[in-house]
C-alpha positions as CSV (number, residue, x, y, z in Angstrom):
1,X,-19.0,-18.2,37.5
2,X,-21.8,-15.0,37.8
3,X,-24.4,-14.4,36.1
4,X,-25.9,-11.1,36.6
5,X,-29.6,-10.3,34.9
6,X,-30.9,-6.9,34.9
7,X,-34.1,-7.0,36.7
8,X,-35.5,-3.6,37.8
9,X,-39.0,-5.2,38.9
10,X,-37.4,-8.0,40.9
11,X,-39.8,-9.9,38.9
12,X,-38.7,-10.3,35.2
13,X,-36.3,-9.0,32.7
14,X,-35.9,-5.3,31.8
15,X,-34.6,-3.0,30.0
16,X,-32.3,0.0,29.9
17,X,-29.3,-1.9,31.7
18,X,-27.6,1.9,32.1
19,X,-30.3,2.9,34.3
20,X,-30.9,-0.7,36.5
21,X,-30.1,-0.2,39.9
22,X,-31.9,-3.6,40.6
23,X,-30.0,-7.1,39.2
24,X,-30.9,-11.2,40.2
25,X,-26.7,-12.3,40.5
26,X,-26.7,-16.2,39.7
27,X,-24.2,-18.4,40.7
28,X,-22.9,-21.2,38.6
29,X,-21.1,-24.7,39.5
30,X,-20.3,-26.4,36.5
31,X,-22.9,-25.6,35.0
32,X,-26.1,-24.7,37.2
33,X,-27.3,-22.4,39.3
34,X,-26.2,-23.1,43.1
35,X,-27.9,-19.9,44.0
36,X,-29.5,-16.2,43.3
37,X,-28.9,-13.5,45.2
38,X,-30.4,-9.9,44.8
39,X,-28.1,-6.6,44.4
40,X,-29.5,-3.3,44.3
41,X,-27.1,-0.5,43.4
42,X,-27.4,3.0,44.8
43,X,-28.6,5.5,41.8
44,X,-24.4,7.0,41.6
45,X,-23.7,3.1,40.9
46,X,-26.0,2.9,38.0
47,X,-23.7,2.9,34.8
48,X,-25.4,5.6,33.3
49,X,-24.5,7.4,36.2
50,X,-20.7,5.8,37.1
51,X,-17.5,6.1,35.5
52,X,-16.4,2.7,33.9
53,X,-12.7,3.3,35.2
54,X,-13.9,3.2,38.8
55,X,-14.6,-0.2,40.4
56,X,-17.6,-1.5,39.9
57,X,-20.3,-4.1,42.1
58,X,-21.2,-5.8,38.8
59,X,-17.0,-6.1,38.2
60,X,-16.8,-9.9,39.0
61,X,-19.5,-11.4,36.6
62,X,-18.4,-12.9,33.7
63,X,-22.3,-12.1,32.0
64,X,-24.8,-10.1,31.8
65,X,-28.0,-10.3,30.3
66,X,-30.7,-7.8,30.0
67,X,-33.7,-6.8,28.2
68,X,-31.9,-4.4,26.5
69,X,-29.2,-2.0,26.1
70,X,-26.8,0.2,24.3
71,X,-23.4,-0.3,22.3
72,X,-21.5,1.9,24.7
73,X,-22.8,-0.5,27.8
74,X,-21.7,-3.8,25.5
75,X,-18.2,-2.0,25.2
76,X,-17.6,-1.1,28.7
77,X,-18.7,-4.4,29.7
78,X,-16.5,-5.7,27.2
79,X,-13.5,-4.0,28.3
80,X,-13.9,-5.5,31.9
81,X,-13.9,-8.9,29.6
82,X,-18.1,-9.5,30.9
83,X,-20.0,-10.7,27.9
84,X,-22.8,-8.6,27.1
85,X,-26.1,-10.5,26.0
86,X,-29.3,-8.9,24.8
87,X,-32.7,-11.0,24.6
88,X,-35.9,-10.8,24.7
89,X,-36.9,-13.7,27.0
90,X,-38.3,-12.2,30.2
91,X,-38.2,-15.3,32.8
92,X,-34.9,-15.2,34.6
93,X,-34.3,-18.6,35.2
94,X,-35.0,-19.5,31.8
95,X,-32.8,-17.0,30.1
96,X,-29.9,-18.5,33.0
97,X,-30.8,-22.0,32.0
98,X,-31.2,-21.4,28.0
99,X,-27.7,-19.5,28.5
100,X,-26.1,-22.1,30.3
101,X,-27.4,-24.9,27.8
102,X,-26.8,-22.7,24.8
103,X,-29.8,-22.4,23.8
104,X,-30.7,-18.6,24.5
105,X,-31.9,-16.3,21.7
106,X,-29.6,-13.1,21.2
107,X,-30.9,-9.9,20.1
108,X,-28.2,-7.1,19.0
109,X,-27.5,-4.8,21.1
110,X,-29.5,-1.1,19.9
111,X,-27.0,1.0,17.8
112,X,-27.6,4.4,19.3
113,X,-26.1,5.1,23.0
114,X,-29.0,5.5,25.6
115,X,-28.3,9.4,27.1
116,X,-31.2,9.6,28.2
117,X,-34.7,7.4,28.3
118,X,-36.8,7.4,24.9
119,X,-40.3,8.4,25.4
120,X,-40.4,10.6,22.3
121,X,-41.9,10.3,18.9
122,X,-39.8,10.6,16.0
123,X,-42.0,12.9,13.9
124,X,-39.9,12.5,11.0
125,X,-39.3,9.1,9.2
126,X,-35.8,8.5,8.6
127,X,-33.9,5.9,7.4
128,X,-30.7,4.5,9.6
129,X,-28.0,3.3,7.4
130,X,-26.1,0.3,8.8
131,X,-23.0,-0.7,8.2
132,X,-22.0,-4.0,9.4
């Protein structure tokens, strides 16, 4: 089994999985890690920037965990049958090991798409309805 944990620092957790070139890929044997390996994508292999018919580097994990990301990331990942987990725990290995031991805290997934990164204010205060 892989593990794959978006990691843009090399360092720690991040955010904004469309635009991580940078990931820790963990292997498990029945149930811990045998090993860590570091893959860096080129900028065209980002997923905000590839198609999700074409192959993919990140194709043969069956997870992925990140700091964050969006609803259309969680359903292409999805479709290639890779769960999708959001959380806010920064230390990879604990994240690996709290997922592996069932213990790691799921966030949800944000409910807009990420087009493009969100440095902006909103000047207006609006209200999102969700339903669920």
């Amino acid at each position: 089994m892989k593990i794959a944990v978006t990691s843009q620092n090399k360092t720690s957790i991040t955010e904004h999985s469309g635009h991580c070139r940078k990931f820790w890929i963990y292997d498990i044997n029945e149930g811990k890690v045998i090993g860590k390996n570091l893959l860096e994508l080129s900028a065209e292999q980002s997923f905000h920037n590839s198609s999700c018919n074409e192959p993919h580097p990140l194709d043969d994990v069956q997870v992925l965990i990140s700091g964050g990301m969006g609803q259309g990331l969680v359903r292409r990942l999805e479709g290639k049958t890779i769960e999708a987990i959001v959380t806010k725990e920064t230390d990879l290995d604990k994240a690996v090991n709290a997922y592996l031991d069932g213990s790691l805290i799921k966030e949800k997934a944000e409910c807009h798409d990420h087009d493009h990164e969100h440095e902006h204010q909103h000047k207006n205060q609006h209200q999102h309805q969700h339903h669920h």
